[in-house]
N, C-alpha and C positions, 0 to 999 in steps of 0.2 A: 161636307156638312150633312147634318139629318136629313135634310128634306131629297136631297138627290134619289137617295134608292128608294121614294115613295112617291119619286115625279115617273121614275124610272117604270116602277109598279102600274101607276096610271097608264104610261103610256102604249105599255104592252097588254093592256086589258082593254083599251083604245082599239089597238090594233087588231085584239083576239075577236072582237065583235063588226067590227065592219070586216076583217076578213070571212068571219061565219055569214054577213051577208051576201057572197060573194063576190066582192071586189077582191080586183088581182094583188097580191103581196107591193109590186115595185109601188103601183098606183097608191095604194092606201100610205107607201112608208114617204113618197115623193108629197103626196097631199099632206102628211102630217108635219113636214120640212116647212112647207110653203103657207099653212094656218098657224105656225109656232103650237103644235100641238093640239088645236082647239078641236075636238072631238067633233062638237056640233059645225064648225063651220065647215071639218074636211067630210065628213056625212052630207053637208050641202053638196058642197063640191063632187064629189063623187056619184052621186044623185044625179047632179045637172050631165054631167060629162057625159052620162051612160046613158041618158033619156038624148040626147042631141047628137051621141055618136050612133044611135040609134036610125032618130033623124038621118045618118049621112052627112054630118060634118065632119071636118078632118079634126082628130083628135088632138094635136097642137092648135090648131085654131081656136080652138074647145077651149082648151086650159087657158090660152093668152087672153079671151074675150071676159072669161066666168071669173081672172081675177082685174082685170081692170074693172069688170062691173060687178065686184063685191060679193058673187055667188047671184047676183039677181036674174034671175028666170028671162021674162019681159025683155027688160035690156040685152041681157047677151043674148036672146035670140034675135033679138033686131038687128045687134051687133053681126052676130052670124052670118045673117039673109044678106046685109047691107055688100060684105065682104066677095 
């Protein structure tokens, strides 16, 4: 169909601007799998991940908490502490 090579176009211009923010290639293309592509929600996600592996949480923990609790800040940090 038409629309494929201009989902395609998207999602490499997705990808070309959170990589220029510096998040790592696997991380940006694994976040963009697990948001079905949603720009803004894997820009959360990858936001949250880096601010809390920062913190000192284990980076799978990270990922399992921020999607059970929808990208939410607040909660997955509680989530986090709680763990």
């Amino acid at each position: 169909p038409d629309c494929l090579p201009l989902q395609f176009l998207s999602y490499l211009g997705a990808c070309d601007r959170l990589l220029k923010q510096g998040y790592e290639e696997g991380q940006v293309e694994e976040a963009m799998e697990m948001f079905q592509y949603s720009e803004k929600k894997v820009t959360e996600f990858l936001h949250l991940l880096a601010q809390f592996n920062d913190m000192g949480f284990q980076q799978n923990e990270i990922k399992e908490v921020l999607l059970l609790c929808g990208n939410q800040r607040e909660r997955a940090l509680e989530e986090l502490v709680m763990k």
